[in-house]
N, CA, C and O atoms as a DFTB+ gen file, in Angstrom:
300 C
 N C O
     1  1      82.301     114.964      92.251
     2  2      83.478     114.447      91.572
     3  2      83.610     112.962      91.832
     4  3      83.103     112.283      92.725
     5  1      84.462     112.601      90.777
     6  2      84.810     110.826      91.185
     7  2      86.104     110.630      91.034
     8  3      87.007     111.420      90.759
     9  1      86.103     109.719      91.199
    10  2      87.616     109.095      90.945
    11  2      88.282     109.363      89.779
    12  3      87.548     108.896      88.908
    13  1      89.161     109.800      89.300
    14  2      90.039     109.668      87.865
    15  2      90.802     108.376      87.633
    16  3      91.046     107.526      88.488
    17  1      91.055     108.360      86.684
    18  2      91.497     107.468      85.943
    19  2      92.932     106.700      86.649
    20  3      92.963     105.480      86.815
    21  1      93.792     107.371      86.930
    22  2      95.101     106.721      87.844
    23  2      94.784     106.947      89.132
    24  3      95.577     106.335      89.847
    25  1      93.892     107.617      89.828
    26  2      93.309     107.530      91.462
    27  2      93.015     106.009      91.290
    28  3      93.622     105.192      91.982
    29  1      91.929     105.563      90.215
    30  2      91.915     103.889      90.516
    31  2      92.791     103.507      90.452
    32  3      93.328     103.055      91.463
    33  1      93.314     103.483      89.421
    34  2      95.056     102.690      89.183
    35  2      95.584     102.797      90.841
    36  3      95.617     101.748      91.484
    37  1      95.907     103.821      91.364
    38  2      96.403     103.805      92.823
    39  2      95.692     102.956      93.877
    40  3      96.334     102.125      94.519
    41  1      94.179     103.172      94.103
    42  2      93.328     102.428      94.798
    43  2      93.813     101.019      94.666
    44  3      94.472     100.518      95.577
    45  1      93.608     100.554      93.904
    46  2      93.786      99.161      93.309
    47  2      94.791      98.495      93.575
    48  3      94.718      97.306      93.886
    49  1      96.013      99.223      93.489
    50  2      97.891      99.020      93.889
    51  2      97.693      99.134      95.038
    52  3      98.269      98.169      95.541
    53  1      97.046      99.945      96.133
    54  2      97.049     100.305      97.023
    55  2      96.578      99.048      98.312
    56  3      97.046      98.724      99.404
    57  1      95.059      98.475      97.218
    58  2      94.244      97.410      97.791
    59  2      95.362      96.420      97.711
    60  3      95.587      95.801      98.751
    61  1      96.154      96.139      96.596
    62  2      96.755      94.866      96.961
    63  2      98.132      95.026      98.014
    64  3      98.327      94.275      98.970
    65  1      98.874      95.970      97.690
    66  2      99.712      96.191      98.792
    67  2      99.267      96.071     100.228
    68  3      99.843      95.409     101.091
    69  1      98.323      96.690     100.360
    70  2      97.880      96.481     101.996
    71  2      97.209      94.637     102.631
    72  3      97.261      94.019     103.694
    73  1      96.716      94.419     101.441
    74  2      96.151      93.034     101.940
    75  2      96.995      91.813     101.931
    76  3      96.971      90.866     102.718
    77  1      98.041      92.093     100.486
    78  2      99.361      91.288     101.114
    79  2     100.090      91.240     102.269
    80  3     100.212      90.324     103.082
    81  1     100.607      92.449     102.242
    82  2     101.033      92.948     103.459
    83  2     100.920      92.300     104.820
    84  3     101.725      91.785     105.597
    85  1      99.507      92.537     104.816
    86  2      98.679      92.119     106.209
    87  2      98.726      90.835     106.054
    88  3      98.837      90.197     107.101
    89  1      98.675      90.225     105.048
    90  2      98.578      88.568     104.762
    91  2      99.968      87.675     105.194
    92  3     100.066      86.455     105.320
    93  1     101.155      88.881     105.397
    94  2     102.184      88.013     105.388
    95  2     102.337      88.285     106.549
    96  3     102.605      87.297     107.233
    97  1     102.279      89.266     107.106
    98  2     102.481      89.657     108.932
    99  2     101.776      88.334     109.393
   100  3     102.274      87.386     110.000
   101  1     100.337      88.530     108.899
   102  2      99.720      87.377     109.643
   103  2      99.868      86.282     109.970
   104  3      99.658      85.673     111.019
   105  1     100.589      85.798     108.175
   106  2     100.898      84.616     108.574
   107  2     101.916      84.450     109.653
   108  3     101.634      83.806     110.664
   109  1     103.428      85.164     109.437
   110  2     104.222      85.066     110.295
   111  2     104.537      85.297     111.768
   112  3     105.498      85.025     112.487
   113  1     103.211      85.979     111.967
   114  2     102.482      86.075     113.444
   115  2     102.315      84.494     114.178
   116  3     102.799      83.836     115.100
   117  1     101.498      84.407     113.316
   118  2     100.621      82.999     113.556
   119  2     101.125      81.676     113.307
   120  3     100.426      80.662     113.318
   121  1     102.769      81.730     113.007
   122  2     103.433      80.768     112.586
   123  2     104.243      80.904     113.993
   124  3     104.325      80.043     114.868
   125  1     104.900      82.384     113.986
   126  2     105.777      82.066     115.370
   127  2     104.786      82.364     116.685
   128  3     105.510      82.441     117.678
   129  1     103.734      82.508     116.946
   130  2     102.856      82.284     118.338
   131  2     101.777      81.413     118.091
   132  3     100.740      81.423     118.754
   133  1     102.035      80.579     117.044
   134  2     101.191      79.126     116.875
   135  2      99.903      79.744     117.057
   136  3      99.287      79.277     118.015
   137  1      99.504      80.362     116.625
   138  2      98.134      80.889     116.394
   139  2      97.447      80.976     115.347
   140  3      97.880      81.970     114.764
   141  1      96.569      80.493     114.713
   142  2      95.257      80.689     113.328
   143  2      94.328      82.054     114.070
   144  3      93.898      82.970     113.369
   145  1      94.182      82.016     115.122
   146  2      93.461      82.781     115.571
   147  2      94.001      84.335     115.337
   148  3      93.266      85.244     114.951
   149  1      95.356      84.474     115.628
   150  2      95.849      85.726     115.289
   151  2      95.884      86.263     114.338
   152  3      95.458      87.408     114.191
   153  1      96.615      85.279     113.082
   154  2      96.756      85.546     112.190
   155  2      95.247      85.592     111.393
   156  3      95.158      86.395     110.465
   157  1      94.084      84.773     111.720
   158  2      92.699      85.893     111.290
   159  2      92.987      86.915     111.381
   160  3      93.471      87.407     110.362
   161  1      92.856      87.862     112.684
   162  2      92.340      88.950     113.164
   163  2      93.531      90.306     112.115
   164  3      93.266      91.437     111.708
   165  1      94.586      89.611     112.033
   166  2      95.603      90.327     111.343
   167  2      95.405      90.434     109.878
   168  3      95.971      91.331     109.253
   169  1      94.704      89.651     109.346
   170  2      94.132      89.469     107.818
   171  2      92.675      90.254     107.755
   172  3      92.408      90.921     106.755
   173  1      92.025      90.183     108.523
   174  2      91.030      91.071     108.566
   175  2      91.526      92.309     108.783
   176  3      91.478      93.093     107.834
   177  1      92.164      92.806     110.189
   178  2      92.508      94.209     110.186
   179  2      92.958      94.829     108.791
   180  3      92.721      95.977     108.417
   181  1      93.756      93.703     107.992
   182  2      94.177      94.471     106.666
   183  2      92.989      94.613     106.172
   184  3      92.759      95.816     106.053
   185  1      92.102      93.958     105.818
   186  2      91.214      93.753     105.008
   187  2      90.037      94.846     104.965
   188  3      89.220      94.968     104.053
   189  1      90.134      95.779     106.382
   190  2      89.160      96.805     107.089
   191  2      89.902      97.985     106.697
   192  3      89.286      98.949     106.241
   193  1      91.766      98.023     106.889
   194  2      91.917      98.813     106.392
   195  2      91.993      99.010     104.798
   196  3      91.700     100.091     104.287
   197  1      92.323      98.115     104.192
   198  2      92.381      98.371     102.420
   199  2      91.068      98.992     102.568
   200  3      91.218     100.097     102.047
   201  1      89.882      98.903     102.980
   202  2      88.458      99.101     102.734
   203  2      88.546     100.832     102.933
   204  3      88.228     101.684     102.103
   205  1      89.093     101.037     104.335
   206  2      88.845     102.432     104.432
   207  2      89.971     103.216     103.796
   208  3      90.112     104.430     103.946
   209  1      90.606     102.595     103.219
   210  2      91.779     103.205     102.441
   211  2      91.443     103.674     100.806
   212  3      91.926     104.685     100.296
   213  1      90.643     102.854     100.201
   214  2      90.564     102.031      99.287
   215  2      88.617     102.811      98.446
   216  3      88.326     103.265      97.339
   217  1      87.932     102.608      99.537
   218  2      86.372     102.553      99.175
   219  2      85.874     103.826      99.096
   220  3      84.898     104.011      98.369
   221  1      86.422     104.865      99.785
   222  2      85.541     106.360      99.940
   223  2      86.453     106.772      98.804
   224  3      87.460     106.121      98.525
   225  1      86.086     107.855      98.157
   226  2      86.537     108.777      97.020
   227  2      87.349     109.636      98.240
   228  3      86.719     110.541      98.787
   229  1      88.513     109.405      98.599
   230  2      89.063     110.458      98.907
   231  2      90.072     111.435      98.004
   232  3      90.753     110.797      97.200
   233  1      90.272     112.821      98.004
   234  2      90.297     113.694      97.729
   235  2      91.869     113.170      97.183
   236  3      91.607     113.315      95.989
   237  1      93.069     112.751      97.175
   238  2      94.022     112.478      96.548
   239  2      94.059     111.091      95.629
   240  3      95.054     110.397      95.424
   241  1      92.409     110.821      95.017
   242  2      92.368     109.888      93.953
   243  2      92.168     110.475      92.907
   244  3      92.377     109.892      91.843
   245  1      91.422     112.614      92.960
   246  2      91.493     113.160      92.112
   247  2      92.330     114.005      91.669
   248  3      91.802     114.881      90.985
   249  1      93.371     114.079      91.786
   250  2      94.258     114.766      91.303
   251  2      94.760     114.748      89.923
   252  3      95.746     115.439      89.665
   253  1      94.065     113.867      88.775
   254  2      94.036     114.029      87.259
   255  2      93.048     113.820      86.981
   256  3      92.748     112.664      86.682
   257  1      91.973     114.983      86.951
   258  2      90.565     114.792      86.476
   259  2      90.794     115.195      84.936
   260  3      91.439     116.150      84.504
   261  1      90.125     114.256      84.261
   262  2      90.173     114.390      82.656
   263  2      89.065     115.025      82.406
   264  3      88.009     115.227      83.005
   265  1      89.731     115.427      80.930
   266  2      89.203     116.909      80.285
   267  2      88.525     115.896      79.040
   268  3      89.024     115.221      78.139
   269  1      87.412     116.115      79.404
   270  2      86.222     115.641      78.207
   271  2      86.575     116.540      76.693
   272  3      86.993     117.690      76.555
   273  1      86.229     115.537      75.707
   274  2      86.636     116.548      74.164
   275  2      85.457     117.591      74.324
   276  3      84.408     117.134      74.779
   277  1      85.499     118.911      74.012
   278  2      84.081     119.900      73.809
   279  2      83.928     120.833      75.308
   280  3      83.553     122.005      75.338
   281  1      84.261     120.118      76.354
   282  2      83.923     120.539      77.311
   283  2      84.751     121.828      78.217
   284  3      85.682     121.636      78.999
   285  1      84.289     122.828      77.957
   286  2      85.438     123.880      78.385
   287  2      85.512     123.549      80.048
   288  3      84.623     123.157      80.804
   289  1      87.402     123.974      80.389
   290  2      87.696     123.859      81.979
   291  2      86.456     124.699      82.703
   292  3      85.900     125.383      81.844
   293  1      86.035     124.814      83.613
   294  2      85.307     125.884      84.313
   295  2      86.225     126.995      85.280
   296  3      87.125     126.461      85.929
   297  1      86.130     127.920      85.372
   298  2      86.669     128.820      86.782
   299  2      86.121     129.526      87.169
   300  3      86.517     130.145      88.157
């Protein structure tokens, strides 16, 4: 199986929510403990998680698998 059609749609919403996210912690990390260094490690951690969030076909991206014209459901 693969992904359906709004599983990407989600992935995708999903990728940007998390990397903003992480983008603004970071910054505001790294603004109030004067750190660039932190606020990397905090932009990456997002960036590792959108990945494992984001990259494997997990099992709640298929939950609207489309029905090809011709092709009977199987059971």
């Amino acid at each position: 199986r693969s992904m359906d059609f709004k599983g990407q749609k989600l992935a995708f919403f999903l990728t940007y929510l998390i990397i903003i996210s992480f983008s603004v912690i970071g910054a505001l990390a790294g603004i109030v403990m004067d750190s660039f260094y932190l606020a990397f490690k905090i932009v990456v951690a997002g960036l590792i998680v959108a990945a494992v969030v984001c990259i494997p076909d997990w099992p709640f991206y298929n939950r609207n698998p489309v029905q090809w014209a011709g092709k009977e459901k199987s059971e």
